[in-house]
C-alpha positions as CSV (number, residue, x, y, z in Angstrom):
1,X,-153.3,-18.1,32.4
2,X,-152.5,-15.1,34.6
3,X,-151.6,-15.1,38.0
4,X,-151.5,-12.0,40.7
5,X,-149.0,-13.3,43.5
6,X,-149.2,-11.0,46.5
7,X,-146.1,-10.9,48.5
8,X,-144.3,-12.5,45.8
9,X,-141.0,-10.8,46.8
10,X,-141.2,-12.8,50.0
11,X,-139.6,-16.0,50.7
12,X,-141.9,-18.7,49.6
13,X,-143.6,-16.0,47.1
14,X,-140.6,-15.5,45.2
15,X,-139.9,-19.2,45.3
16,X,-143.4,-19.9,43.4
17,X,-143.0,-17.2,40.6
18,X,-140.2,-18.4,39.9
19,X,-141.5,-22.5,40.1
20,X,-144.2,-21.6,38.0
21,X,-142.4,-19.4,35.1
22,X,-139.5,-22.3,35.0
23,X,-143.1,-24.7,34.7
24,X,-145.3,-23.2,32.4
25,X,-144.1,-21.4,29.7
26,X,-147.3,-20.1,28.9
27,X,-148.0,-18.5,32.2
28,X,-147.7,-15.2,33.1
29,X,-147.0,-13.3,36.7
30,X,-148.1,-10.2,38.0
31,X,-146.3,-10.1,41.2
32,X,-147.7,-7.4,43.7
33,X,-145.5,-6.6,46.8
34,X,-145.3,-3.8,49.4
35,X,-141.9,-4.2,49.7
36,X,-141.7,-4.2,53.3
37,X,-138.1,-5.4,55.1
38,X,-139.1,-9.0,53.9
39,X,-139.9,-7.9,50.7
40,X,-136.8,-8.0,48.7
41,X,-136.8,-7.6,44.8
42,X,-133.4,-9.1,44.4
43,X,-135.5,-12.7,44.9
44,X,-136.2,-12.5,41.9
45,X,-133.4,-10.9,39.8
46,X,-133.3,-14.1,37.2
47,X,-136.6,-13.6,35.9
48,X,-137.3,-9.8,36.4
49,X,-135.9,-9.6,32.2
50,X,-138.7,-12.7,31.6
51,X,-141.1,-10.5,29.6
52,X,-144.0,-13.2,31.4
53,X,-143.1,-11.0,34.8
54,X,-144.2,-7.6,35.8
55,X,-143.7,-6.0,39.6
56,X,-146.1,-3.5,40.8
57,X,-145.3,-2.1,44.2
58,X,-148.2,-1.9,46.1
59,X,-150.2,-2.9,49.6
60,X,-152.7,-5.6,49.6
61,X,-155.1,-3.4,52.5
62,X,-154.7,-0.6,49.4
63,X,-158.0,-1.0,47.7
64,X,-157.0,1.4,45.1
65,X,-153.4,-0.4,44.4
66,X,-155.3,-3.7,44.4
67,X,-157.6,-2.5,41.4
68,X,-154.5,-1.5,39.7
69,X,-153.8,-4.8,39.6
70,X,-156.4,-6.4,38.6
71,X,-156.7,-4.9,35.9
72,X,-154.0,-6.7,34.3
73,X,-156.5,-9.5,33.7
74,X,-155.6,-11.9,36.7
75,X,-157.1,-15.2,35.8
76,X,-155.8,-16.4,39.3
77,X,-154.6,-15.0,43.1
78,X,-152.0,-16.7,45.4
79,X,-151.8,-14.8,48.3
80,X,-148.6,-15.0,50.4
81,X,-148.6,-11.3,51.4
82,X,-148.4,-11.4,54.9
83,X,-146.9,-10.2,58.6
84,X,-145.7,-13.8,59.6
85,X,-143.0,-13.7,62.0
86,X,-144.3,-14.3,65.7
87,X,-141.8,-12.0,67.7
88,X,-143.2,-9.0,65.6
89,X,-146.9,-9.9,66.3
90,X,-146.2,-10.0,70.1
91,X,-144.2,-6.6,69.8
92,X,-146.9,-4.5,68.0
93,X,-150.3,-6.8,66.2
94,X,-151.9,-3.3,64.0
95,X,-149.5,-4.2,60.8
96,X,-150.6,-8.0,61.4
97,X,-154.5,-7.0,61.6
98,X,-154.2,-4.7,58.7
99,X,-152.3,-6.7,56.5
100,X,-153.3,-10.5,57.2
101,X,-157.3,-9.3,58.1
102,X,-158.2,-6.0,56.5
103,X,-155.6,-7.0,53.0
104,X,-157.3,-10.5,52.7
105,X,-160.6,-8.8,53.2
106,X,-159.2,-6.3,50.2
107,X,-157.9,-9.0,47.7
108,X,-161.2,-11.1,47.8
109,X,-163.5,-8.2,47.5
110,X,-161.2,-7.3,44.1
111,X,-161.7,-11.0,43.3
112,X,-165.4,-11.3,43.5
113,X,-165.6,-8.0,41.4
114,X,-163.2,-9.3,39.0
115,X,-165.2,-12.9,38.9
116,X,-161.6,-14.0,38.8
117,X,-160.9,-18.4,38.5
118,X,-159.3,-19.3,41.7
119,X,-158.5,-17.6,44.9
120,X,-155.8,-19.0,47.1
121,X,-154.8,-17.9,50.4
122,X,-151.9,-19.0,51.7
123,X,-151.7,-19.7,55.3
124,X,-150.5,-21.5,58.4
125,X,-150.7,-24.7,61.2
126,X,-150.3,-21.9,63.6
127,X,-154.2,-20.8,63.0
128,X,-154.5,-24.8,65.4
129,X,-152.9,-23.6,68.0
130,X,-151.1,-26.4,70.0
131,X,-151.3,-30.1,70.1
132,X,-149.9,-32.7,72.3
133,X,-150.1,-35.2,70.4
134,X,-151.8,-36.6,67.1
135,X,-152.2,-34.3,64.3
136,X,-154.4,-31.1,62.9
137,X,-157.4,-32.1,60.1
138,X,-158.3,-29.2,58.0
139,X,-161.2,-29.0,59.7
140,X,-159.4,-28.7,62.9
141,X,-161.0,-26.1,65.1
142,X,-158.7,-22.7,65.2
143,X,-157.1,-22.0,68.6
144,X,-154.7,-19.1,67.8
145,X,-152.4,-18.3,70.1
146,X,-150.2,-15.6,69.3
147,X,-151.3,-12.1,67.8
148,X,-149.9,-13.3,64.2
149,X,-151.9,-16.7,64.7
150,X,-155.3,-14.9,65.4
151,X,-154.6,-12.4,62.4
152,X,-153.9,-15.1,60.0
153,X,-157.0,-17.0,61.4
154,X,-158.9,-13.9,60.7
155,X,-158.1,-13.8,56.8
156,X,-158.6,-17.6,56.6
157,X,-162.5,-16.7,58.1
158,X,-163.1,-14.6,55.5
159,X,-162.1,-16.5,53.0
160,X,-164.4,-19.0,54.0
161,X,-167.6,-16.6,54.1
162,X,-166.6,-15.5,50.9
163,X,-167.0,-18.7,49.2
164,X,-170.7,-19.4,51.5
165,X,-171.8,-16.3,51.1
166,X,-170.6,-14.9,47.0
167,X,-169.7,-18.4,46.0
168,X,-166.2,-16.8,45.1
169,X,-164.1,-19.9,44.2
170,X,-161.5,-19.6,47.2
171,X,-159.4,-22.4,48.9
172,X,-157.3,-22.3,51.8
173,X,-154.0,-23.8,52.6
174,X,-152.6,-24.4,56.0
175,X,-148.6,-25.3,55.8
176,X,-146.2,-26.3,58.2
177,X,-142.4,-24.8,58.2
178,X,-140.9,-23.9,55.3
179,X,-137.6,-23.4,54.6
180,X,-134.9,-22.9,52.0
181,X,-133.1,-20.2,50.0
182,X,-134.5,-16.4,50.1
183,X,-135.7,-17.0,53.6
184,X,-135.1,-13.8,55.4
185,X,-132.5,-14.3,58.7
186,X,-135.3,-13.6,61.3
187,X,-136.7,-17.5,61.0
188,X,-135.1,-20.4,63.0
189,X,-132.8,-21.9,60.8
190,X,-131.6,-18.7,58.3
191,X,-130.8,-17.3,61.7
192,X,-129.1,-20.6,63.0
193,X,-127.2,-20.8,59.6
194,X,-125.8,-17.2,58.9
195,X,-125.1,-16.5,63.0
196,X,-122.7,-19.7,62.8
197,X,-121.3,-18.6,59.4
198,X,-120.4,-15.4,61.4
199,X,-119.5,-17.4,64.4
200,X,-122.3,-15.6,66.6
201,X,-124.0,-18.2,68.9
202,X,-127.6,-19.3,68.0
203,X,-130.3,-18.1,70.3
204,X,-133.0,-21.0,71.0
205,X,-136.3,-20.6,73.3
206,X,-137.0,-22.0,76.8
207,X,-135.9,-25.7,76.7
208,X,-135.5,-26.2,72.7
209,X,-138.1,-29.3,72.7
210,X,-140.7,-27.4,70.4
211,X,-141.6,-29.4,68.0
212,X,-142.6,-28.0,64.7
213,X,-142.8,-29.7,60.9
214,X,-140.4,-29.0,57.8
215,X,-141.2,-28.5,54.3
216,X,-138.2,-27.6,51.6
217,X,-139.1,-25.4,49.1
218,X,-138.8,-27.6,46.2
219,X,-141.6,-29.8,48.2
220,X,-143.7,-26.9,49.0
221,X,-144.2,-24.9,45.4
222,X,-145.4,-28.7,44.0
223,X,-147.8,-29.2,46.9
224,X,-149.6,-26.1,46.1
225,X,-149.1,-26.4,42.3
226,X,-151.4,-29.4,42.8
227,X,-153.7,-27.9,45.3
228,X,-154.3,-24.7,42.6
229,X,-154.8,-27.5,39.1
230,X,-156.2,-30.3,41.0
231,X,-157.8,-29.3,44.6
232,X,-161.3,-28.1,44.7
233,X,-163.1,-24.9,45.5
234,X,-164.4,-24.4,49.2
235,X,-161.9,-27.1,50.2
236,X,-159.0,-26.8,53.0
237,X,-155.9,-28.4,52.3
238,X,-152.8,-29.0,54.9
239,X,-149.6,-29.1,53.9
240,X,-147.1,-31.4,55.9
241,X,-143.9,-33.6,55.2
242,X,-144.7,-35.5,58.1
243,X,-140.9,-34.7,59.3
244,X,-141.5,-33.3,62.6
245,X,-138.1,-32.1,64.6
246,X,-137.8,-30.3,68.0
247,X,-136.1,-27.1,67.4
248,X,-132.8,-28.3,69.5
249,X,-132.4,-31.4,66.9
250,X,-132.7,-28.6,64.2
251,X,-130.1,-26.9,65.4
252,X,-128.2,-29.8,66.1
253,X,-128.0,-30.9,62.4
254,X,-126.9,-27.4,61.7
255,X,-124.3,-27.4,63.8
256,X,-123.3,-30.8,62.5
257,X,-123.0,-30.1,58.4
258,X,-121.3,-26.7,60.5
259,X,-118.7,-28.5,62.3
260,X,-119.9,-27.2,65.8
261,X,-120.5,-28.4,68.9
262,X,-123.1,-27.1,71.7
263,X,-121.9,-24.8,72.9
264,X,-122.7,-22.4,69.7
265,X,-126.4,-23.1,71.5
266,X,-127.5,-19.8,73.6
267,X,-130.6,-20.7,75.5
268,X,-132.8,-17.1,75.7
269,X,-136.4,-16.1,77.7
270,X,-139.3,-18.3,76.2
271,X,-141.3,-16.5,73.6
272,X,-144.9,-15.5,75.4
273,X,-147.7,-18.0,74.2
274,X,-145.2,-20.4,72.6
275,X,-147.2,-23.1,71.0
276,X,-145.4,-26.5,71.8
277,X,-146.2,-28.5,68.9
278,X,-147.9,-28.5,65.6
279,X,-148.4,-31.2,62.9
280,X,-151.1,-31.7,60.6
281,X,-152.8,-34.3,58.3
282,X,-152.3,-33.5,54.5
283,X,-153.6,-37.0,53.6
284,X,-156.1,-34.9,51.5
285,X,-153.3,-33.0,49.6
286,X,-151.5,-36.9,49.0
287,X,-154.8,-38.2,47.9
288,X,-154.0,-35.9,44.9
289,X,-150.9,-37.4,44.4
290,X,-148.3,-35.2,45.9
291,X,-145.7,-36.5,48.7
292,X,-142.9,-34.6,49.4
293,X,-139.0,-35.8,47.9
294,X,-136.7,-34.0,50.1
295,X,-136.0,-35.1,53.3
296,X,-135.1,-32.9,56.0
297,X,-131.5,-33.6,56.0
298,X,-131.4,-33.2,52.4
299,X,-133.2,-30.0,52.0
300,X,-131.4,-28.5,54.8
301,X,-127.8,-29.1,52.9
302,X,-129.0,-27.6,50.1
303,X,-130.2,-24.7,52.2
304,X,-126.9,-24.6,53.9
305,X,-125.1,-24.2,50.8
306,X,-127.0,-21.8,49.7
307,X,-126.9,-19.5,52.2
308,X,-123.1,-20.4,52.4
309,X,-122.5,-19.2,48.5
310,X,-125.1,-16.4,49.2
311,X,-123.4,-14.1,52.1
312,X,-123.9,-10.9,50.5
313,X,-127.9,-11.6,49.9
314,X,-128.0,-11.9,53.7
315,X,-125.2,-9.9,54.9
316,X,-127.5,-6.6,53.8
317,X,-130.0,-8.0,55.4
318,X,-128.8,-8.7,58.9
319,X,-126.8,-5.4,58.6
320,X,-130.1,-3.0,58.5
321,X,-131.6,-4.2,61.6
322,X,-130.0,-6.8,62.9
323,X,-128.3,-5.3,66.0
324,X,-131.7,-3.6,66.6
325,X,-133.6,-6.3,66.0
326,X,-131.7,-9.5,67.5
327,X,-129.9,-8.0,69.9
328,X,-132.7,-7.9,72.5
329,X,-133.1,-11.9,72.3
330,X,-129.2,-12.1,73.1
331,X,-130.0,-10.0,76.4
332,X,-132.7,-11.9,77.4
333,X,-130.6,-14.6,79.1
């Protein structure tokens, strides 16, 4: 089996080649990134020798890149690649149209030529919108609220029509949080965790009583692993802990395994269009037998340490555009 992961020097992407190599032996990975600033080959530096692996550098809105690739006789396609982070969206939407609308559109074109096994896009609770209380079905109606949101909401349209319309077996997957090692120090609790390992204060939004879901890593590549060899064609699956935190009570258990107290906390500007809360219903993806083994506190000491035994991974990171990027969030006070 052959699998073309998109984005895969991302985050989560580089997390699941290297979940499924470690799993299946008799896999193979063709991992196709752009290599944007959250595209970051040194993800993957323990399996880039594993002659199972091969990188080609390429853009998933590329039609001519994305035929390249398939030509390496993809049996399967995970899509992670993706504009994700919300600030950006707001700032300038084109990359987030043309990669998360026009690149889907790309990638399931390639895989209706290609008659490939299984197309899976990877996407997000965001696509809901808000909710108050309760929690989002997979066949919650989409009430994007941020330019990210609406482009991610976009892709996941199409890959419905494709499987109406060209019967091109697709399913889509809407996560909560994730979080872990690799995850690039723009996110909530990267950013929390490297600013206190510099001593720099942690910037939080409005009040800090958002409320958002958290899924480890670990968790997260075996829900999907389950989705792709057990879930169904044409289906929608969720993927949730069920551990649902306001973003001050995240921040408060870093500062604890940290040793800090509250005043590390720097209250900024709300972020325009901030949803208040998201939590879904992935009864469907436990009906398959997952359920997650990390709990939060668990996961996020692991992450800690990590990103505590990792400083030079992030340190050139934040270096290249943190001051440029972060800088504006301190100022907006």
């Amino acid at each position: 089996m052959k699998y073309l992961i998109t984005g895969g020097a991302g985050f989560m992407g580089s997390n699941f080649i290297r979940f499924l190599l470690n799993k299946y032996p008799e896999y193979e990975v063709v991992n196709f990134d752009k290599l944007t600033y959250a595209g970051n080959l040194e993800n993957l530096t323990d399996v880039d020798k594993d002659p199972r692996y091969r990188f080609i550098k390429g853009d998933i809105a590329d039609e001519s890149a994305v035929e390249k690739a398939m030509t390496q006789g993809i049996d399967v396609i995970v899509n992670f690649a993706a504009e994700t982070h919300v600030d950006r969206s707001i700032q300038g939407a084109k990359s987030f149209v043309l990669t998360d609308v026009l690149g889907t559109f790309t990638l399931l074109e390639a895989a209706n030529r290609h008659h490939i096994k299984l197309y899976v896009q990877i996407s997000t609770d965001e696509v809901f919108g808000s909710i108050e209380t309760g929690e989002f079905k997979p066949d919650s109606p989409f009430e994007p609220n941020s330019p990210y949101a609406a482009s991610k909401a976009g892709g996941d349209h199409m890959v419905r029509a494709y499987w109406k319309t060209y019967q091109l077996p697709a399913i889509v997957t809407h996560s909560c949080n994730f979080y872990g090692p690799y995850q690039y120090p723009e996110k909530l609790i990267p950013l929390a965790l490297t600013n206190q390992i510099e001593n720099k204060p942690v910037p939080v939004y409005g009040d800090g009583l958002n409320v958002r879901e958290w899924i480890y890593t670990q968790d997260y590549c075996r829900a999907l692993d389950v989705i792709i060899h057990q879930g169904q064609a044409g289906e929608v699956y969720n993927v949730g802990s069920g551990q649902r935190k306001t973003n001050l009570e995240v921040i408060g258990s870093i500062l604890q395994i940290m040793g800090r107290g509250q005043d590390s906390i720097q209250y900024v500007k709300d972020r325009p269009g901030h949803d208040r809360r998201y939590a879904v219903d992935a009864s469907k993806l436990r009906a398959l037998g997952w359920q997650p083994q990390f709990e939060f506190e668990q996961g996020l000491a692991a992450t800690t340490e990590w990103y505590r035994t990792n400083k030079a991974w992030w340190r050139r990171l934040k270096d290249r555009d943190y001051q440029a990027y972060y800088r504006r969030q301190y100022d907006q006070t």
